[in-house]
N, C-alpha and C positions, 0 to 999 in steps of 0.2 A: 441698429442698437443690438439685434439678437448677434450679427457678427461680433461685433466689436466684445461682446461677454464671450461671446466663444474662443476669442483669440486670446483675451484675457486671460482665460479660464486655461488655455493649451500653455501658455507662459507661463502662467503662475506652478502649474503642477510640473514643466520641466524645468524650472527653477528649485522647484522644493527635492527632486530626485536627481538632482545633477550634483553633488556630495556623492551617491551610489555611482555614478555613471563615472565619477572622475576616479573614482579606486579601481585600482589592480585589480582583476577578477583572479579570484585564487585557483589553482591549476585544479582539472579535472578531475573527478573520483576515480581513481583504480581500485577498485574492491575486488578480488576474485569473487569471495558472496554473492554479490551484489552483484557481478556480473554475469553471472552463472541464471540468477532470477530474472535476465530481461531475455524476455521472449512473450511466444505464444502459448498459451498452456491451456488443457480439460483439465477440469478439476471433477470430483468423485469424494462422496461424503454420505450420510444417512443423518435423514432427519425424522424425529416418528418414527423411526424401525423402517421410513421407506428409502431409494435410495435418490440421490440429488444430484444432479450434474450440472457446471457450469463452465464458464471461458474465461478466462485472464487475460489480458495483454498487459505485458510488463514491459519501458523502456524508458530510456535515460531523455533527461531533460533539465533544462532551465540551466544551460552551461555543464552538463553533463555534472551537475550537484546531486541529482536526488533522479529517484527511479521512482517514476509514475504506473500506479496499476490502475486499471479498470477491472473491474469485476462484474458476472453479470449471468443470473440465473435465470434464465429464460420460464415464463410460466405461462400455461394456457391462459391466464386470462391477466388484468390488472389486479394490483401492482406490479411491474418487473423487479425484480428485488439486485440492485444497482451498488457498488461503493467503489470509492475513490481514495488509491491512499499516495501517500508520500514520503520513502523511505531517504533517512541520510545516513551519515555519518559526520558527527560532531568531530570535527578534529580538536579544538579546543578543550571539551569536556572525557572526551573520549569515550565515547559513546555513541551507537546506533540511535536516530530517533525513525518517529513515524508517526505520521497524524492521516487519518481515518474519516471520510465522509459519507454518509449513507444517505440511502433516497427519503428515510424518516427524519432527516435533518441530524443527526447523531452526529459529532463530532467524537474521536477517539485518540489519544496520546500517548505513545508505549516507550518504552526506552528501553536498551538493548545493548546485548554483550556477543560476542564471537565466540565460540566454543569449539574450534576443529572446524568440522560440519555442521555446526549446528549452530542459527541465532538464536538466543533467548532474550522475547519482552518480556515487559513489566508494564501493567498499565490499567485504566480502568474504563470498562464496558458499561452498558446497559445491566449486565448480570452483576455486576461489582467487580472486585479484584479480580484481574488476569493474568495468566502467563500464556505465552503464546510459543512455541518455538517450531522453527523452521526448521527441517534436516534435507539436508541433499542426502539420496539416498543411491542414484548413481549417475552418468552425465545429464537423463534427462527425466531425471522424475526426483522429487523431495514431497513432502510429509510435512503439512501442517498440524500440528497439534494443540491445543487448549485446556486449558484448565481453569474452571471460574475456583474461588473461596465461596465454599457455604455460608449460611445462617450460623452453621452449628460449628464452624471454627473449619470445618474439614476440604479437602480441595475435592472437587468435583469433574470428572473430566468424561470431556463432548467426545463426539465422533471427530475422528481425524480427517483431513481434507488429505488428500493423494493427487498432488499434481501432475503430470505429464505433457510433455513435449507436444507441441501442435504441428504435425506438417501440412503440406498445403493438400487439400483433398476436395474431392466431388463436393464434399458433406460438409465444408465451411459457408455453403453459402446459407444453413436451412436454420 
């Protein structure tokens, strides 16, 4: 009985996604942006006045559509402080998106424009209203920047995040 639901259960669900599987998948992202951000990266920030370091992996996936990070700040003790995000680009709307998962369950949705060097979000955090922008600053370092909106109407802006190139070293493993 428990097969017979499970094979059920494998049918019915390739039945309901076989519409998805029977369309043309649409040709692959070419973004210079976009491609420029998939790699290995240290990241370098202050939080507290003290200062913060972490690791990125950034790389294309799910049909070379969207460019998956991992993020991931290593701490002496629990919580590791972890997120997940999912950057595209909307060909239809025209627009960059990106959606945001943290290890506190936080979901985050920013949308986004191209600017030369630079993308800029839009979107809302835990702090409230965001802007977030990205600048390549030269082949292998870019500058994340933020900005939350005050109580008080005013824009507030964190420490930057200064990303860099990861190459392969003694000190990846530690």
């Amino acid at each position: 009985m428990v097969r017979i639901k499970s094979v059920f259960l494998a049918l019915a669900t390739a039945l309901m996604f076989r519409p998805a599987f029977a369309q043309e998948l649409p040709p692959s992202l070419d973004d210079g942006f976009l491609n420029f951000l998939s790699g290995d990266w240290n990241g370098a920030s202050r939080y507290e006045g003290k200062p913060v370091y972490d690791r990125a992996t950034i790389g294309w996936g799910l049909n070379h559509q969207f460019l998956i990070f991992r993020e991931v700040i290593p701490r002496t003790g629990p919580p590791q402080f972890e997120i997940h995000g999912y950057m595209t680009y909307d060909r239809g709307a025209q627009k960059y998106r990106s959606y945001w998962f943290d290890v506190s369950g936080a979901v985050y949705q920013f949308e986004g424009q191209r600017h030369g060097e630079q993308l800029r979000w839009e979107g809302m955090t835990a702090l409230g209203k965001s802007l977030c922008t990205y600048t390549r600053e030269t082949p292998d370092r870019f500058r994340i920047s933020l900005q939350v909106l005050g109580k008080d109407g005013n824009w507030q802006k964190l420490p930057d995040v200064v990303r860099e190139r990861r190459t392969a070293s003694i000190h990846d493993n530690e």
